[in-house]
N, C-alpha and C positions, 0 to 999 in steps of 0.2 A: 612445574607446568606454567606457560601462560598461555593467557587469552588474547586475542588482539580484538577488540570492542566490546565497550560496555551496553551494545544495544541488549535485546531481549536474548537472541539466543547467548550471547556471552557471558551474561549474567547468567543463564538457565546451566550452561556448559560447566561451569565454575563454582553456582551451589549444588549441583548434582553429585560434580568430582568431589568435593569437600566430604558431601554426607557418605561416600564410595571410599572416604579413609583417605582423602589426598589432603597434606595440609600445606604443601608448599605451592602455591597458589598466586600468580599475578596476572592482573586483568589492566594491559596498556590501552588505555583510549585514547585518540588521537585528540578530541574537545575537551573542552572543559565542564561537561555535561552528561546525565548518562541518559539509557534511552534512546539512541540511536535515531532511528525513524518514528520513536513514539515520541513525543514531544507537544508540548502543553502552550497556549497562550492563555500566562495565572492571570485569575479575576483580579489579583494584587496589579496590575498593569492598569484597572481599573476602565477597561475596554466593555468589560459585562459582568454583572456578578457573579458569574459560573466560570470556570475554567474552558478552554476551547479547545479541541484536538486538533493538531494543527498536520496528522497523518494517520497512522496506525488509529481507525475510530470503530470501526465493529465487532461486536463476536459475534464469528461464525457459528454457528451451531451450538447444541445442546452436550456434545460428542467429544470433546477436546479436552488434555490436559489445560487449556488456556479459561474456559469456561467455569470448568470446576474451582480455580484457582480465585477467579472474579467474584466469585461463590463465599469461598471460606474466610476471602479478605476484605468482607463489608461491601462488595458493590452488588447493587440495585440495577435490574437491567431492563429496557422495554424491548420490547420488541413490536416494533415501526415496520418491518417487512408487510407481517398480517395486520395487523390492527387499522391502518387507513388506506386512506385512496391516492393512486397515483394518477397525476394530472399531466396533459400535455398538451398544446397546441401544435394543431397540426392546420396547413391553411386557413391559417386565421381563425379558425371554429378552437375553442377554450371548455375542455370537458376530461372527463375521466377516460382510461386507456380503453377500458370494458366498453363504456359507452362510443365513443367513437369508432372504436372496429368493428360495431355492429353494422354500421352504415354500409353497404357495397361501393360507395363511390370511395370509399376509405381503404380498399383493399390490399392496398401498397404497405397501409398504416398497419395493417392486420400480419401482411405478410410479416413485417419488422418484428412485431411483439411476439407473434407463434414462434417463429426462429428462436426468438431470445428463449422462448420456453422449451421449444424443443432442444436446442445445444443445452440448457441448463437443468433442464429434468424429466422430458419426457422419450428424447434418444429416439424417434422415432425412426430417423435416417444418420446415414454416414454422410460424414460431411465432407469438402477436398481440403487439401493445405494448400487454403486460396488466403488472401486478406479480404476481409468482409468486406471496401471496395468492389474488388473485383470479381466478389460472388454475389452480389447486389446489382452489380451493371450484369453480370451473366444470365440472370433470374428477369432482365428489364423492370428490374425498378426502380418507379420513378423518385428524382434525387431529393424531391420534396420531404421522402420520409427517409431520410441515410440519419438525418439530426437522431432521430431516436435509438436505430440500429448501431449507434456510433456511441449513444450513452448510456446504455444501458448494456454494452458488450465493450465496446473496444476501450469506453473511460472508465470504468470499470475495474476491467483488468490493467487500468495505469498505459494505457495508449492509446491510438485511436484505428479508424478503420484504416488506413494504408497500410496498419504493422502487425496488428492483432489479424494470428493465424484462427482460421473455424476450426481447421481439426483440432488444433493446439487447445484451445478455448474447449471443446467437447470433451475433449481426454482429461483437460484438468476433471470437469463437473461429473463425469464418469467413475475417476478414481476418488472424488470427495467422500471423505469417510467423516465428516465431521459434525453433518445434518444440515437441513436448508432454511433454521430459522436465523435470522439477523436481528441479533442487538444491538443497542445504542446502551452505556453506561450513562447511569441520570443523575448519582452522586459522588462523582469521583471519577478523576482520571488516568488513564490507562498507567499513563509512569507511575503514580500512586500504589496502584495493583504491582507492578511488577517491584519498586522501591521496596513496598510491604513483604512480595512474597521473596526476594533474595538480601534481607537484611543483612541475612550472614555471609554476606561476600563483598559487602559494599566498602569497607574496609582493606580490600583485596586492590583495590582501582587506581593507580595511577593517570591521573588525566595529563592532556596536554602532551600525549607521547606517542604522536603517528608515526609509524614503522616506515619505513621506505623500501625494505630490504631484508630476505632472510638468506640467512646463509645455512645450508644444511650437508654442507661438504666434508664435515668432519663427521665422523660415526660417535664422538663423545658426545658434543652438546649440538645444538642448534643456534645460533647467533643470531640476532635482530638487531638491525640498526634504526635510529630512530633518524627523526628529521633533523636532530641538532648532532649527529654523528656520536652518540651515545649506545654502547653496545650495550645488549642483555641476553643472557643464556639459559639455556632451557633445556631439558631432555625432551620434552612435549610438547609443541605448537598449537594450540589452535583458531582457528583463524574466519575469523565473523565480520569480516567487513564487506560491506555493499559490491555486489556484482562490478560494478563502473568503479569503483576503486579499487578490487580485485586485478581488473586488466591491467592497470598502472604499476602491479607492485612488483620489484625485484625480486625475483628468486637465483640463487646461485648454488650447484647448478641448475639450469632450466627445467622446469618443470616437465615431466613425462608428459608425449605428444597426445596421447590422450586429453588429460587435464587443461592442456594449453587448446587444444579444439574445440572443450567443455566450454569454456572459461571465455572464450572470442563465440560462441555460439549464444551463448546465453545473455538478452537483449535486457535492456533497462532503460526507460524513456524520461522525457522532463515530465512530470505532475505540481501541480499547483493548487495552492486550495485559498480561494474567495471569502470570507466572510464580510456578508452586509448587513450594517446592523439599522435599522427605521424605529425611529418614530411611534407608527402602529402597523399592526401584520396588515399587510396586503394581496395575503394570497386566502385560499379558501382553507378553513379552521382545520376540516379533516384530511389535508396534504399530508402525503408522507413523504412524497417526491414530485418536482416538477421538470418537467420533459419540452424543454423549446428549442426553436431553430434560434441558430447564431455560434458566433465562437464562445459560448457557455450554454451548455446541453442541459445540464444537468444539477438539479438544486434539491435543498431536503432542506426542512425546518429547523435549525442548529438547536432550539432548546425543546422539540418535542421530549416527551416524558421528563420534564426535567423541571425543578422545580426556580423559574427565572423569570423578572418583570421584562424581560429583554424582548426584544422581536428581531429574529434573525433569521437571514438565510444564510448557508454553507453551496458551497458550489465545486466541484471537484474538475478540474481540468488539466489535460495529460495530451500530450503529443503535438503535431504542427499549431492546435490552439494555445495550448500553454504557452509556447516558443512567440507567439506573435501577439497575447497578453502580456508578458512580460516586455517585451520590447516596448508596447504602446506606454508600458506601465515606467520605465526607465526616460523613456524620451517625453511623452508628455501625459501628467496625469489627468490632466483634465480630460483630456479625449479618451483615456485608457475608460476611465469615469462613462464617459458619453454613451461611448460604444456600448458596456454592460446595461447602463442601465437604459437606455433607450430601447432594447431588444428584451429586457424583460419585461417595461411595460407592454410592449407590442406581444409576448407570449401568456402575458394577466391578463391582458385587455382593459390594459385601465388608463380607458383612452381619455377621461377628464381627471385625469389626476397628474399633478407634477411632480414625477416621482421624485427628480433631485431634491426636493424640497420637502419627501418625506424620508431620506438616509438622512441618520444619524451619523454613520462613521465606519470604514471598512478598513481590515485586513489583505493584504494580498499577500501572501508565503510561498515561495517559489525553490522547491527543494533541490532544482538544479545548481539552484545558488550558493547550496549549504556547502561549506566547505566541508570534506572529507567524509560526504552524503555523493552528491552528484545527482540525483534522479528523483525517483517516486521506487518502484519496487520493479519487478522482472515479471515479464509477459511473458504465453506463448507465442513465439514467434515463429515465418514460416520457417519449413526444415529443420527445426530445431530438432527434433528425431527425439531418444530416452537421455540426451546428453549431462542430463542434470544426474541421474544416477552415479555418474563418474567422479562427482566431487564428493561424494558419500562414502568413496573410497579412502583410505589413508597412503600417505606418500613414507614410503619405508619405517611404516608403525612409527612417525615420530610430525607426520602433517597432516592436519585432521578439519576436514573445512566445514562450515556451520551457518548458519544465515538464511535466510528465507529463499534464498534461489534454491538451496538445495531441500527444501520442502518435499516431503513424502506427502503420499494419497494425494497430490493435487491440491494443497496447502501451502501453497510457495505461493508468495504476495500476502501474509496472512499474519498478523501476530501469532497466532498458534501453531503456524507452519514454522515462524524463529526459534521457538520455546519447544517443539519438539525434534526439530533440528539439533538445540543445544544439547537437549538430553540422551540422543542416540548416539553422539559424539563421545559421550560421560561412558555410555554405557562400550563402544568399542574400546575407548580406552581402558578401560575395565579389563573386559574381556583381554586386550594384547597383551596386557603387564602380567592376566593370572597364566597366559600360556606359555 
């Protein structure tokens, strides 16, 4: 049997199979790294003295094999959803989301938040398979408040409002079985947990061996060729690599036309994630998240619950803004610099303060860049239909696909949507060899 990526579901796929009685077992990763999309910037970099998630940063819910697992392996979790206030500026007025939507001249700002809560937990209406765009200009509202509707939904789910589908987005949070609390991990990070929980496969891993090609033409084995035109063989495949590398990979023969319609269906955007480290905090103590207009929506306090002298903010950015951060960020960083931070003082209000002059030092991580990543995670996007069910299928009991697109209950984009992806893979495999 092998695996093709050592992210989460791979690892999960592979200690599953192992404790299922499999012991011939190879897990090819294409980096030199494991952890796929989870991945760490070490306090050993001497950036902050906590570790930094540089992707994969929540647990969802209370409900999850991924939760439980956080649990049993020493990690410590706050939960930052309930516990504080989220802040936004909206026209210049700098206050909490409750408080501002009370206002009626705010009712634009009101509309954007209810939404968010109705697609996310209260279902009160169907919604069309529009992009939040175009059901935002349908509804006339005004564009003043799209910044909020756009981060706290479309950057979110890893894109922004021109791609993130509403029905797409309702369907996930309808099928979510996993609960609506959110944690932040406060002493340890995610690759840590998952390092810890599949010790007994780490062993298994071959790095530095991207696949370019599988050949499944013969009924004996299955062939893999690697980048350096190095075969390996298999009776079992299975295969975890990111959506946006999934389209790129040879198969021989072609893949059934389902699969190949699943596979061009299922969307994956650039995401980016900011870290600014200051001086001293300059936002209000009880933030949990901050909400402003510009090409960076959306911010959260990188060391709440976390035991760290540091003052940081995290900023998550995904779609046409990521694409035109990184370019400012490429061509020149001063201005890339300018533009950030001149637009979060203006969303502070901290109009006698020089911000430049109170950052210490930032990150910018751009996972479009990652070699043999490509993206951030996979959104609903429009028309995308139940097409993700299709890769849950096996390709003549011997191709077996795994990774967070194919997420069950609405847990695709999710560490716990990879890790139980891995493990329903373990378990068909299972089942095909007892029948």
């Amino acid at each position: 049997m092998i695996v093709i990526g050592a992210g989460a579901s791979g690892l999960a796929s592979a200690s599953q199979s192992k404790k299922k009685g499999f012991t011939n077992i190879t897990i090819l990763e294409a980096s030199d790294i494991l952890g796929g999309r989870i991945r760490k910037y070490p306090k050993e970099n001497n950036f902050c003295d906590i570790d930094i998630e540089l992707d994969g940063e929540e647990v969802h819910g209370e409900s999850s094999e991924y939760y439980d697992m956080v649990l049993r392996n020493g990690g410590n979790l706050f939960s930052y959803w309930s516990d504080n206030v989220f802040y936004v500026n909206y026209k210049n007025e700098f206050n909490s989301v409750e408080e501002l939507s009370k206002n009626p001249k705010n009712s634009d700002l009101k509309f954007c938040w209810d939404l968010f809560e109705d697609l996310s937990y209260d279902f009160k209406r169907n919604y069309p398979d529009l992009t939040l765009r175009k059901y935002l200009k349908s509804e006339n509202i005004s564009k003043d408040a799209f910044f909020l509707a756009n981060a706290v939904i479309g950057v979110e789910a890893g894109t922004d409002l021109d791609k993130i589908s509403l029905k797409g987005f309702q369907d996930v949070c309808i099928h979510w079985k996993s609960g609506i609390s959110n944690f932040l991990l406060t002493n340890m990070s995610h690759v840590d947990i998952i390092t810890k929980e599949y010790s007994d496969v780490l062993d298994k891993i071959k790095y530095n061996t991207p696949i370019t090609k599988i050949d499944y033409s013969k009924k004996e084995k299955v062939k893999l060729i690697d980048k350096n035109k190095n075969s390996h063989e298999c009776d079992i495949c299975v295969i975890t690599i990111p959506i946006n590398q999934l389209k790129n990979l040879k198969f021989e023969p072609a893949l059934p036309d389902e699969f190949n319609y699943a596979i061009n269906k299922i969307k994956m955007d650039a995401v980016g994630k900011l870290i600014l480290k200051f001086k001293e905090p300059l936002w209000p103590a009880d933030a949990s998240l901050l909400l402003i207009p510009g090409l960076v929506n959306f911010y959260w306090p990188t060391t709440q619950g976390k035991n760290s002298k540091c003052n940081m903010l995290t900023a998550l950015v995904a779609g046409r803004s990521c694409r035109m951060l990184d370019n400012l960020y490429k061509n020149d960083k001063k201005k890339f610099l300018k533009r950030i931070l001149d637009k979060l003082k203006q969303g502070l209000k901290l109009e006698d303060v020089d911000i430049s002059e109170k950052l210490d030092d930032y990150i910018w991580f751009n996972w479009t860049d990652v070699e043999f990543i490509g993206g951030g995670y996979s959104y609903p996007a429009v028309d995308e239909g139940n097409v993700r069910s299709t890769l849950r299928k096996d390709v003549e009991n011997r191709l077996f696909f795994a990774g967070e697109a194919t997420g069950e209950n609405g847990h695709f984009a999710t560490i716990h949507g990879a890790i139980e992806s891995g493990y329903r893979v373990a378990e068909q495999i299972d089942k095909t060899l007892q029948n």
